[in-house]
C-alpha positions in Angstrom: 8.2 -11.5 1.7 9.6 -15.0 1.9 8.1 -15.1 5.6 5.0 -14.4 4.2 5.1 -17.4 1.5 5.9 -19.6 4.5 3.3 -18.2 7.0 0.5 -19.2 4.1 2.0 -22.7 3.7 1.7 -23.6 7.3 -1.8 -25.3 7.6 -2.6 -24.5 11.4 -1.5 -21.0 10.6 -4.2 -18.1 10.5 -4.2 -15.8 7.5 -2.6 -12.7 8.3 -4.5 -9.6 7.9 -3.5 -7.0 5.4 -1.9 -3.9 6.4 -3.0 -1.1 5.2 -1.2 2.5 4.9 -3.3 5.5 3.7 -0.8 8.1 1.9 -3.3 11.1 2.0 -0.6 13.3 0.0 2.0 12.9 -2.8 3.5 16.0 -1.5 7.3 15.8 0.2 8.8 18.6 2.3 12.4 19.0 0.9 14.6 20.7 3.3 16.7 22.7 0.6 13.8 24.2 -1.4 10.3 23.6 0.3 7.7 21.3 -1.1 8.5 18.7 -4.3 5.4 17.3 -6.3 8.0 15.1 -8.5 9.3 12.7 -5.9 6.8 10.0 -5.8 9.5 7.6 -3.6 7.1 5.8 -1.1 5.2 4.6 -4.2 7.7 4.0 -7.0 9.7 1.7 -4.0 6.2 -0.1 -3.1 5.3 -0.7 -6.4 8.4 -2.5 -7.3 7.2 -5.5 -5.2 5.1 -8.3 -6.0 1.6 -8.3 -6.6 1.1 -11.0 -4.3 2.3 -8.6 -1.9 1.5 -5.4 -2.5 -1.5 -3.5 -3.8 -1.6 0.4 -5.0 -5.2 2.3 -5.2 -5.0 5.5 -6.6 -8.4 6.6 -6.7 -9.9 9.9 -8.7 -12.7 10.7 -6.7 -14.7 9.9 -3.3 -16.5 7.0 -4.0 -13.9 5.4 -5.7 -11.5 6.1 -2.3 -15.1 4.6 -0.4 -14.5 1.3 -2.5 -11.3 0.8 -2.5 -11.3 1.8 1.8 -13.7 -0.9 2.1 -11.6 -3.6 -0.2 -8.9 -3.0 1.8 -10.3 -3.1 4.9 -11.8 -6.6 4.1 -8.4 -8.0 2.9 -5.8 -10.7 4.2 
């Protein structure tokens, strides 16, 4: 993220917008014995970065995933 630190440093630069990626399952396909609820790998390794660069929503219900779709659709 060190580009990123630079990019919002340069005056004349434009904020970059926020990318956003929707995990709509927790659920891995193993290939030596079918599906795996324990393996939680795309978030632990997110996670692990900074908060300045990384958010995680988890939400419990519908309008909490309506909130937090709209937050994150508004975000740089």
């Amino acid at each position: 993220a060190k580009w990123l630190k630079v990019c919002n440093e340069i005056p004349w630069r434009r904020p970059i917008a926020s990318l956003n990626y929707l995990l709509s399952s927790h659920v891995w396909r193993q290939d030596h014995n079918g599906f795996s609820h324990q393996d939680p790998g795309f978030i632990d390794h997110v996670i692990n970065k900074k908060a300045e660069v990384v958010r995680v929503y988890l939400p419990p219900d519908a309008n909490c995933l309506l909130s937090v779709t709209d937050h994150c659709l508004r975000s740089r």
